[in-house]
C-alpha positions as CSV (number, residue, x, y, z in Angstrom):
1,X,-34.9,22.5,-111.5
2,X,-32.9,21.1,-114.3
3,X,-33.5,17.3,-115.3
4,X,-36.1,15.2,-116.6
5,X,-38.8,14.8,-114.0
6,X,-40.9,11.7,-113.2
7,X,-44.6,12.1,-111.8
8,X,-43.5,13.1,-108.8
9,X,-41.7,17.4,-108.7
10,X,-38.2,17.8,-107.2
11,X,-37.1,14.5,-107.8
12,X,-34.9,13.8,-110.8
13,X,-35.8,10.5,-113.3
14,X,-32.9,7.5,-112.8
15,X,-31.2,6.5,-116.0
16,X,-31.4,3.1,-117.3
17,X,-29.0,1.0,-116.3
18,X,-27.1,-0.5,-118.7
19,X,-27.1,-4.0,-120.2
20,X,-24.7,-6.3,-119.3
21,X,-22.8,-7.4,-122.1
22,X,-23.1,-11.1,-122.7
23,X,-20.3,-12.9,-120.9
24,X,-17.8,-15.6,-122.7
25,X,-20.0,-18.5,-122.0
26,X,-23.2,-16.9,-123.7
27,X,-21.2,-16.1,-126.7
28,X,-19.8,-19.6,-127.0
29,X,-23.2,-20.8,-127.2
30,X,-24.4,-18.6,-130.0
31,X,-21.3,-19.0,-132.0
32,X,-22.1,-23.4,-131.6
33,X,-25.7,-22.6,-132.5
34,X,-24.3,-21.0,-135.4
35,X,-22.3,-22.9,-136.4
36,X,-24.8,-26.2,-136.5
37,X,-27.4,-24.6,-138.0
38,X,-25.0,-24.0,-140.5
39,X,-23.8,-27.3,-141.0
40,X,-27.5,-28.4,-141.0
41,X,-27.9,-26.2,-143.8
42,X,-25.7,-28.1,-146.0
43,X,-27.2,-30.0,-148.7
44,X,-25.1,-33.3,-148.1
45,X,-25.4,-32.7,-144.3
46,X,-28.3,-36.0,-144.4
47,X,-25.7,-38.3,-146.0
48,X,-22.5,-37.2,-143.2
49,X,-24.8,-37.9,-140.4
50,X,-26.3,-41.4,-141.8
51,X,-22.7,-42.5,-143.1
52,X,-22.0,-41.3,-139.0
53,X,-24.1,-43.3,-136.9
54,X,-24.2,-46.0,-138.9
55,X,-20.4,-46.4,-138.9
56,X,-20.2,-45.9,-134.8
57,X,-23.3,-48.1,-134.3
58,X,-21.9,-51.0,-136.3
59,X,-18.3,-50.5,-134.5
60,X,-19.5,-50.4,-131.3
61,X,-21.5,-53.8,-132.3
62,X,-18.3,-55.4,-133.0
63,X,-16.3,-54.7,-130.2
64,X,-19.3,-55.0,-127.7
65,X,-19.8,-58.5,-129.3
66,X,-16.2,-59.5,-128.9
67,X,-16.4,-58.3,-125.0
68,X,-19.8,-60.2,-124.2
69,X,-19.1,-63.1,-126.4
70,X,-15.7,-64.1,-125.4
71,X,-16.7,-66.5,-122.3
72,X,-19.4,-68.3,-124.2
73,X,-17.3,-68.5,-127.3
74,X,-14.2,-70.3,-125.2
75,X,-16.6,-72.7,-123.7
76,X,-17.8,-73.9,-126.3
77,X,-15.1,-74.5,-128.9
78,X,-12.0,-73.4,-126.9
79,X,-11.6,-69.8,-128.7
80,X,-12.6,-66.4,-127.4
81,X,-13.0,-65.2,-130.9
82,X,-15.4,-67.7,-132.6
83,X,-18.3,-65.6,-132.1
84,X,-16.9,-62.7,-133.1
85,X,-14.8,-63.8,-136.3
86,X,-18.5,-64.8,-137.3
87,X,-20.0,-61.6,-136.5
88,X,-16.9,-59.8,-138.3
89,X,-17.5,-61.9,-141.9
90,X,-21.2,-61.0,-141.6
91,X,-20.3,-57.4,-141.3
92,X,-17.9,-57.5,-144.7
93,X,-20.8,-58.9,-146.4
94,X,-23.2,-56.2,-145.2
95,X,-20.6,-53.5,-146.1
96,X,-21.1,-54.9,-149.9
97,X,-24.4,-54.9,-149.1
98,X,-24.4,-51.2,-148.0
99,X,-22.6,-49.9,-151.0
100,X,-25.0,-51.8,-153.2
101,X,-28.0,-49.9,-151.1
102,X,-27.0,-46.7,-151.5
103,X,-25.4,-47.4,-155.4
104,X,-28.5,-48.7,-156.8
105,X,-31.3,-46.3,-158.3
106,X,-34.3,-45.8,-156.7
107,X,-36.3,-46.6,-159.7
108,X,-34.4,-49.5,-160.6
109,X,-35.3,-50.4,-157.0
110,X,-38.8,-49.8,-157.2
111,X,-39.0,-52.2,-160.0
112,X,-37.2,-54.7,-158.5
113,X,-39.7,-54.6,-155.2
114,X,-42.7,-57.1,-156.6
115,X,-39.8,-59.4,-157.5
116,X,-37.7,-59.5,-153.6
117,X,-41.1,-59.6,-152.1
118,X,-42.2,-63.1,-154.0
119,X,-38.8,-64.0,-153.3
120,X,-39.3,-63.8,-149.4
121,X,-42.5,-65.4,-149.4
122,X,-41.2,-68.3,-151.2
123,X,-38.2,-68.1,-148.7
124,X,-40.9,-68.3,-145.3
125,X,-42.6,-71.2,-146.8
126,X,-39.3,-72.9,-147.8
127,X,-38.2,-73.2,-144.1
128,X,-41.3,-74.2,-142.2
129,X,-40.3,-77.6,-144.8
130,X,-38.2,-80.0,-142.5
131,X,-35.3,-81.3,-143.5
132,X,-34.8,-77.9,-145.1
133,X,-35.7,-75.1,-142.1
134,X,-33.2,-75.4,-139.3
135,X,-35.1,-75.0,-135.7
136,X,-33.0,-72.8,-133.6
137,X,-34.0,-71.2,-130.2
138,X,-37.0,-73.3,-130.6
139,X,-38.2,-71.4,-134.0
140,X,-37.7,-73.2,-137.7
141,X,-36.5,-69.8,-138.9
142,X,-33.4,-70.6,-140.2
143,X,-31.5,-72.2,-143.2
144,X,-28.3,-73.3,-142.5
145,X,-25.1,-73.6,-145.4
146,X,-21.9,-75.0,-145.0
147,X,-20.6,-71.6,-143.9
148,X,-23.7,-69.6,-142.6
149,X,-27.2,-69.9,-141.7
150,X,-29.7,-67.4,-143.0
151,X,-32.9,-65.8,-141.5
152,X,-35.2,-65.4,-144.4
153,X,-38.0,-63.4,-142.2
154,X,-35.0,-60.6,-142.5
155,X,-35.8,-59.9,-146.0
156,X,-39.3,-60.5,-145.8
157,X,-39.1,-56.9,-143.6
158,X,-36.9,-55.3,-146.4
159,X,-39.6,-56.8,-149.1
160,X,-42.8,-55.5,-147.4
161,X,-41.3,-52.0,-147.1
162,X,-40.0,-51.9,-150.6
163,X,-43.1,-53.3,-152.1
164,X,-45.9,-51.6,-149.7
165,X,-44.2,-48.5,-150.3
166,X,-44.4,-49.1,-154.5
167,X,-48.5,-49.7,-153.8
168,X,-49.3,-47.1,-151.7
169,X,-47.1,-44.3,-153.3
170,X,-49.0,-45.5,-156.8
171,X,-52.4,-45.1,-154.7
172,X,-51.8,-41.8,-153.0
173,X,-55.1,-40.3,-153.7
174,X,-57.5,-42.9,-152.8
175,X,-56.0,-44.2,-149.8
176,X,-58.9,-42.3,-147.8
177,X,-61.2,-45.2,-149.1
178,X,-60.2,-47.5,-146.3
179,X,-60.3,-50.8,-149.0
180,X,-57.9,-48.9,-151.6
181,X,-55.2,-48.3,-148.5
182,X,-55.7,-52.1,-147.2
183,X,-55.4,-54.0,-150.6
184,X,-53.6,-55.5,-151.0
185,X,-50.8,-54.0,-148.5
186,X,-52.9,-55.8,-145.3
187,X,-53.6,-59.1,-147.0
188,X,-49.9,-59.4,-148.0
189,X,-48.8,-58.6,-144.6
190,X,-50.9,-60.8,-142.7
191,X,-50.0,-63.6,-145.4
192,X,-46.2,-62.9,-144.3
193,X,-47.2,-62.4,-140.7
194,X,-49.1,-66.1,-140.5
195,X,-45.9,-67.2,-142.0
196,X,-43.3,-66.0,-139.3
197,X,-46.0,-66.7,-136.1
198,X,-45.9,-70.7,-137.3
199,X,-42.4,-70.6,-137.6
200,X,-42.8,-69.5,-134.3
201,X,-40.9,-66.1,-133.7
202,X,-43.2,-63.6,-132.0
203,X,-40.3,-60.8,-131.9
204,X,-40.0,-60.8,-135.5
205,X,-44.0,-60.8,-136.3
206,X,-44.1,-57.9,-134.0
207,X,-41.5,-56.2,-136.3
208,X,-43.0,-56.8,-139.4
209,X,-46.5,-55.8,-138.1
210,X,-44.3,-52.1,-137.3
211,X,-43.2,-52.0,-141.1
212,X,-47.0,-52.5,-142.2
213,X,-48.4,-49.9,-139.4
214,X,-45.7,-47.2,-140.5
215,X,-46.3,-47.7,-144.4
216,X,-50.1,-46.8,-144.0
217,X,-48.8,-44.2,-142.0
218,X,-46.5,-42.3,-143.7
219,X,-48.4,-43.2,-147.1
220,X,-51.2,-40.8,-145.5
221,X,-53.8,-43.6,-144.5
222,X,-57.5,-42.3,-142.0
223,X,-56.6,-42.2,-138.6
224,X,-59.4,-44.0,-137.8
225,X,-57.8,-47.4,-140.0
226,X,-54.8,-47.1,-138.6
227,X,-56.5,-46.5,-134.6
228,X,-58.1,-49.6,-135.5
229,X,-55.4,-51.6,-137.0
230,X,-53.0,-50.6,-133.5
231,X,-56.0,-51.9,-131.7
232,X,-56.6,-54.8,-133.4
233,X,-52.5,-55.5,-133.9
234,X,-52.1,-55.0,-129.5
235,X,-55.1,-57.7,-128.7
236,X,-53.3,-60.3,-131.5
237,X,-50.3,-59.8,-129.9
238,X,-51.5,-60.4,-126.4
239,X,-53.0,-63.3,-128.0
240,X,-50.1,-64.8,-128.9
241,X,-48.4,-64.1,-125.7
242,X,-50.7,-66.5,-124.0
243,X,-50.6,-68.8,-126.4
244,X,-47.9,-70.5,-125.4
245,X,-46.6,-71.3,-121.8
246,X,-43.2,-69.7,-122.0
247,X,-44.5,-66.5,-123.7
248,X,-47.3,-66.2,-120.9
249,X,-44.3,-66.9,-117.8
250,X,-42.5,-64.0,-119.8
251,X,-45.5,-61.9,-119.4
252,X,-46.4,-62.7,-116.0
253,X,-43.0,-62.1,-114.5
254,X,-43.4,-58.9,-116.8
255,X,-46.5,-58.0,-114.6
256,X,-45.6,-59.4,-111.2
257,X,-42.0,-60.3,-110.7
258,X,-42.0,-60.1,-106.8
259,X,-44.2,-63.2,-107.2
260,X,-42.2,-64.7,-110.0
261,X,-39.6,-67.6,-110.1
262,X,-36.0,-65.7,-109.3
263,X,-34.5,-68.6,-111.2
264,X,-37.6,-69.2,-113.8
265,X,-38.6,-66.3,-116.3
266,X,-37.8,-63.5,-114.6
267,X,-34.2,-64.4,-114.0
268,X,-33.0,-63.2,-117.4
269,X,-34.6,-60.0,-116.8
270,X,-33.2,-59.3,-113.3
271,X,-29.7,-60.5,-114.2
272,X,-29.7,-57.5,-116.7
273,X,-31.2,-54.9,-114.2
274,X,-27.9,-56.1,-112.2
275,X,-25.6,-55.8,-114.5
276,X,-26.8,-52.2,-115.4
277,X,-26.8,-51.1,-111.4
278,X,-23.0,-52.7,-111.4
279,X,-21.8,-50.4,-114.3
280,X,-22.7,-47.4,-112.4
281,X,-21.8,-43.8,-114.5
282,X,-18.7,-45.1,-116.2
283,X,-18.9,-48.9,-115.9
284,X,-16.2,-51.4,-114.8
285,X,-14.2,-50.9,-117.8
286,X,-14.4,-52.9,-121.5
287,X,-14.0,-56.5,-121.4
288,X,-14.3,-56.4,-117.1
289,X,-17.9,-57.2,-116.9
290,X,-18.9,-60.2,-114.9
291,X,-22.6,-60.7,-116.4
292,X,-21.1,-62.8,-119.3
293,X,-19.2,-65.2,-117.2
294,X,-22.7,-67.2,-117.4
295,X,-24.9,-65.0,-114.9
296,X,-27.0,-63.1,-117.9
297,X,-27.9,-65.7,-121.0
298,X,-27.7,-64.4,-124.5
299,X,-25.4,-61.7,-123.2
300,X,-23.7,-61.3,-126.9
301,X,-27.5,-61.0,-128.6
302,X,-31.0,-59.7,-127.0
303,X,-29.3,-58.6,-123.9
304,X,-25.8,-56.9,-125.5
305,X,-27.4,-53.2,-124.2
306,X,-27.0,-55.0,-120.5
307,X,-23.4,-55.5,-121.3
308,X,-22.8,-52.0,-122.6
309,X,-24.3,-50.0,-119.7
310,X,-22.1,-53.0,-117.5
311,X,-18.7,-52.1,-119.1
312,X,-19.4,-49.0,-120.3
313,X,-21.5,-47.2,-117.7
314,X,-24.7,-44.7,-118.0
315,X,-22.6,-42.7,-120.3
316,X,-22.4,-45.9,-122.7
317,X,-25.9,-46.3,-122.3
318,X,-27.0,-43.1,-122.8
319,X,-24.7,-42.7,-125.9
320,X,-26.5,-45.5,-127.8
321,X,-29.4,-43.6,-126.9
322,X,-28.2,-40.4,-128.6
323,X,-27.7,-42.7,-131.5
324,X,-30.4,-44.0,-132.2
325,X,-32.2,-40.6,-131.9
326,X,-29.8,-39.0,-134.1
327,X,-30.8,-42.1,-136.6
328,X,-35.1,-41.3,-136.0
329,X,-33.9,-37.6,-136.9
330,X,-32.0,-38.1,-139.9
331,X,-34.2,-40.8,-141.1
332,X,-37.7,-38.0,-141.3
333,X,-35.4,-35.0,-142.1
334,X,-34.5,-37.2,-145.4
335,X,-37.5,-38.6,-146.0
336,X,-39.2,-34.9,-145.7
337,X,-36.6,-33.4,-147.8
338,X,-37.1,-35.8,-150.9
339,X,-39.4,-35.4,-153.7
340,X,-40.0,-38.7,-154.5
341,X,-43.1,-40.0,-153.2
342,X,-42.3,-43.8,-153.2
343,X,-38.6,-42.5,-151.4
344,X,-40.2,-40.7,-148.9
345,X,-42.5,-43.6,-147.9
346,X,-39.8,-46.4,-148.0
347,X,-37.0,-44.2,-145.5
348,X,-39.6,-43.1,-143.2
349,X,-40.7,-46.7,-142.7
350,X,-37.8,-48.2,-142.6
351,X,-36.5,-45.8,-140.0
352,X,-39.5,-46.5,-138.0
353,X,-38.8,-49.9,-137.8
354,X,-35.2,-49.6,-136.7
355,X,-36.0,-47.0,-134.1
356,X,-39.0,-49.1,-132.9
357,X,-36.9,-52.3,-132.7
358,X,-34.0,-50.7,-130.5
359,X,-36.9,-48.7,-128.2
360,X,-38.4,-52.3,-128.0
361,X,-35.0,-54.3,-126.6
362,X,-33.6,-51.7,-125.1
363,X,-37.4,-51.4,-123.5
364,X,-37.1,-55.0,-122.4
365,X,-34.0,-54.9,-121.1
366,X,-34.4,-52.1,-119.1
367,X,-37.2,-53.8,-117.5
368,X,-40.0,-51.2,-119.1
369,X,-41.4,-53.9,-121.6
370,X,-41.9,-57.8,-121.2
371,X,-38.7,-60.2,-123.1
372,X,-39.5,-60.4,-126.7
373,X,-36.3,-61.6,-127.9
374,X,-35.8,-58.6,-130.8
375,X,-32.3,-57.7,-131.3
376,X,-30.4,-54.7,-131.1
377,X,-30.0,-53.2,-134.8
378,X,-25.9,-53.4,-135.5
379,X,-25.1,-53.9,-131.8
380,X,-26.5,-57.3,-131.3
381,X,-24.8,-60.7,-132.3
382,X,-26.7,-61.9,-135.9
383,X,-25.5,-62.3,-139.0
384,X,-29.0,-61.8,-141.3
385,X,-29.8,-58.8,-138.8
386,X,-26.5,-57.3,-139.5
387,X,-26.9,-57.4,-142.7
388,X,-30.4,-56.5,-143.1
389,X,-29.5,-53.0,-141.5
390,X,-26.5,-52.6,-143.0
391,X,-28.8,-52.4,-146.6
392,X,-31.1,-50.2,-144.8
393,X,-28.5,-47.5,-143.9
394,X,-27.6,-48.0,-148.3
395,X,-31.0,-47.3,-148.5
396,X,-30.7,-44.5,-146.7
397,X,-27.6,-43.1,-147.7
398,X,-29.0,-43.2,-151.4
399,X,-31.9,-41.2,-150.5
400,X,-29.6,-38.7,-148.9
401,X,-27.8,-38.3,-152.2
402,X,-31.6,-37.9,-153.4
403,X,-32.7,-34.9,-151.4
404,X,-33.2,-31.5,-154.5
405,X,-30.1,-29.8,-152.6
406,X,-27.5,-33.1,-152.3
407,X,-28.4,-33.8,-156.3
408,X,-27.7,-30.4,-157.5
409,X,-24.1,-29.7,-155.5
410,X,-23.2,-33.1,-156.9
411,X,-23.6,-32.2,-160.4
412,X,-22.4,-28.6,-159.9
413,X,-18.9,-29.7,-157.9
414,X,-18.5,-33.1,-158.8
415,X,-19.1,-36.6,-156.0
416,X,-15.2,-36.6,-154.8
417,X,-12.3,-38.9,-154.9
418,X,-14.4,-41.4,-152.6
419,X,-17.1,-41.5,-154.6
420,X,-15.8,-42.0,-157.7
421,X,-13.6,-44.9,-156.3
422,X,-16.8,-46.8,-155.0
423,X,-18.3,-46.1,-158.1
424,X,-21.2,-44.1,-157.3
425,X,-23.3,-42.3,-159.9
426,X,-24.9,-38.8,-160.1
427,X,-28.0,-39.1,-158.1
428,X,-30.9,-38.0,-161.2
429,X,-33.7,-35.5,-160.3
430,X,-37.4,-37.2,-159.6
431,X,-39.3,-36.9,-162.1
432,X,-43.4,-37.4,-161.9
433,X,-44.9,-39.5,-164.3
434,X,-46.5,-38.3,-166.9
435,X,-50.9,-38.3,-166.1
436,X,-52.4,-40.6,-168.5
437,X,-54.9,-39.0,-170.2
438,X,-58.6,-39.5,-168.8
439,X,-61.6,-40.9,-171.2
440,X,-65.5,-39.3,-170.3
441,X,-66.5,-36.6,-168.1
442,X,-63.6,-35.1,-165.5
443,X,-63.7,-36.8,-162.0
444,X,-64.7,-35.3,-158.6
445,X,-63.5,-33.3,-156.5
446,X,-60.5,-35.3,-154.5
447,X,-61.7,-36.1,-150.8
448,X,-58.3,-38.5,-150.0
449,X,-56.3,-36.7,-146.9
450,X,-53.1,-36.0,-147.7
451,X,-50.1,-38.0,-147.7
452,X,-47.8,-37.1,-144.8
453,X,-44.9,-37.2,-146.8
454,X,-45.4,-35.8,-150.2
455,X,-48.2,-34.4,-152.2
456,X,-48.4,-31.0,-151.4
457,X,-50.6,-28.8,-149.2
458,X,-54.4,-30.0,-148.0
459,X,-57.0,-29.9,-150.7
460,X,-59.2,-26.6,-150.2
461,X,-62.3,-27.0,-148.0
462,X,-60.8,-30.1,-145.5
463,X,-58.8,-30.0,-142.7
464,X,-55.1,-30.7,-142.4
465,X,-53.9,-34.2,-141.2
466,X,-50.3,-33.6,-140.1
């Protein structure tokens, strides 16, 4: 019998059958995979993507604040566009403020940090003075000019990462004796933290108690300080919550709002679960929402996301979403990707804190978290907001231009016409400094963990901390 034979005689083996070859679809979806891990690849792929999403973000602020603002703005001083012309002059200066971010050195930065956080605790106390703070939405938070009014707790958030990060990235192995990683980082923070809570603004002390948490973090800080510092951060919180009666009604129609007043504290919250049922998968359309014709207060500034998933429907929504994720990626790609210790600390954390805030009012206004009144980072209506993240995405652009890969195709193929025209200089390699040279017998062995971002692999003989 001719053939190849199985186990069984007189019966001939089957031949394989052939592979299908891999239709259109499948070979679309290689070639894309390609082609972004290719782009991904790029050593000034960090700075496209932060220059990206901070441009759509801060456009998609404007116009959302010109749709959700126009009603309120005509009421109350006959023009649709007061609000936004206001919004629009905020964002000029935080364009100057963006290319001064990402123009400025990081050293010359760093040394600058002590200075801009002494600054912004002189600023705190300087409000609380009346006569000279300006009490708005029943905080003394504000100073107000002839032409603008100014948060100062803005730059106290800017200041604590700067100067944390300086402190911490100086400290990097000793920070797994607990008092070296909380002086004076914790006493500085609770110093600015007392400062904002009398002023009173909860939502704000909540975001500068993120910027302290994600410093420790990042700076490679024991688990167990930082377990006990969430825990200990969550009751103060609660704390003040209950302190006062409209915080508490905000909580309780948080917790129970079948049992809540429909018109009382709950009614901001409901009005925006509305509006986001009405918009539906592709909303009503730009400027035809009816949630700003006085049914949902502070439509142009806590609750703007309300507005956007309104008008622009789920696909709005979840766009933002995309955003923002996009902006948590970019943020820990860059900071993992630099060599500077103090640059890796001060992007993570501020990117931290901008994710966090957005999870936070989106949270709130999706009704997953109680109302803490936090803004939207360049979506919602507020000039010292607006600019404050504007500097942070300088911040990070700079430290995009600071990765190994971004600094060496700069200086092999030159910045580009762009560049040279904002007057940009060649991003300089990090360079340690020099170890001062010890006096007596050598020191022990190192038992710090690990920084997260920076300092090479774990020391022999202890476990890793990532």
């Amino acid at each position: 019998m001719t053939g190849t034979t199985t186990g069984r005689p007189g019966r001939a083996a089957r031949p394989a059958a052939p592979r299908p070859a891999p239709g259109g679809f499948q070979r679309k979806v290689r070639r894309a995979r390609a082609a972004l891990t290719a782009w991904l690849a790029r050593p000034l792929t960090s700075l496209h993507i932060v220059l990206g999403i901070f441009g759509l973000l801060t456009l998609l602020g404007l116009v959302m604040v010109l749709s959700a603002s126009s009603v309120q703005s005509f009421e109350a001083g006959g023009s649709s566009y007061a609000v936004f012309v206001h919004q629009l002059a905020f964002c000029g200066v935080g364009l100057v403020v963006f290319w001064i971010g990402m123009r400025i050195r990081p050293r010359t930065l760093r040394a600058l940090a002590p200075t801009v956080l002494v600054v912004s605790v002189v600023l705190l106390a300087l409000v609380l003075v009346p006569g000279i703070g300006h009490v708005r939405g029943g905080a003394r938070s504000w100073f107000v000019l002839p032409l603008i009014s100014i948060q100062p707790s803005e730059l106290a958030k800017i200041a604590m990462a700067l100067w944390g990060a300086h402190v911490l990235a100086a400290r990097q192995r000793t920070l797994g004796n607990w008092r070296q990683a909380l002086s004076p980082v914790l006493p500085v923070g609770l110093v600015l933290l007392t400062l904002i809570v009398v002023e009173p603004d909860l939502g704000t002390a909540v975001s500068l108690g993120i910027v302290v948490f994600a410093l420790l973090f990042f700076a490679g800080a024991p688990l167990r300080l930082l377990a006990a510092l969430l825990m200990g951060g969550l009751g103060g919180t609660v704390a003040l919550a209950l302190s006062a009666g409209y915080r508490q009604s905000r909580l309780t129609a948080f917790l129970s709002p079948g049992s809540s007043d429909p018109l009382g504290a709950v009614f901001q919250a409901r009005q925006a679960l509305f509006s986001l049922a009405d918009g539906g998968l592709f909303g009503v359309g730009l400027g035809q929402g009816r949630a700003k014709w006085s049914y949902l207060p502070n439509a142009h500034n806590d609750f703007i996301y309300a507005i956007i998933g309104e008008e622009l429907g789920m696909v709005g929504a979840i766009a933002v979403l995309v955003l923002f994720g996009m902006l948590a990626y970019v943020g820990m790609r860059i900071a993992a990707r630099n060599t500077d210790p103090w640059l890796k600390v001060v992007v993570a954390t501020l990117t931290t804190w901008m994710v966090a805030q957005a999870v936070i009012n989106i949270g709130y206004v999706v009704g997953l978290m109680p109302v803490t009144g936090i803004p939207l980072p360049l979506v919602s209506s507020g000039g010292s907001a607006l600019v404050t993240a504007l500097f942070v995405g300088g911040l990070l652009a700079n430290a995009a231009r600071h990765e190994p890969e971004a600094i060496a195709a700069l200086r092999t193929h030159g910045q580009g016409k762009v560049a040279k025209l904002l007057g940009l200089k060649l991003p300089e390699p990090y360079r340690a400094p020099a170890a001062r040279p010890r006096v007596g017998p050598p020191p022990a062995q190192r038992t710090a963990a690990q920084p997260r971002y920076g300092g090479g692999g774990p020391v022999p003989g202890q476990r890793g901390r990532r």
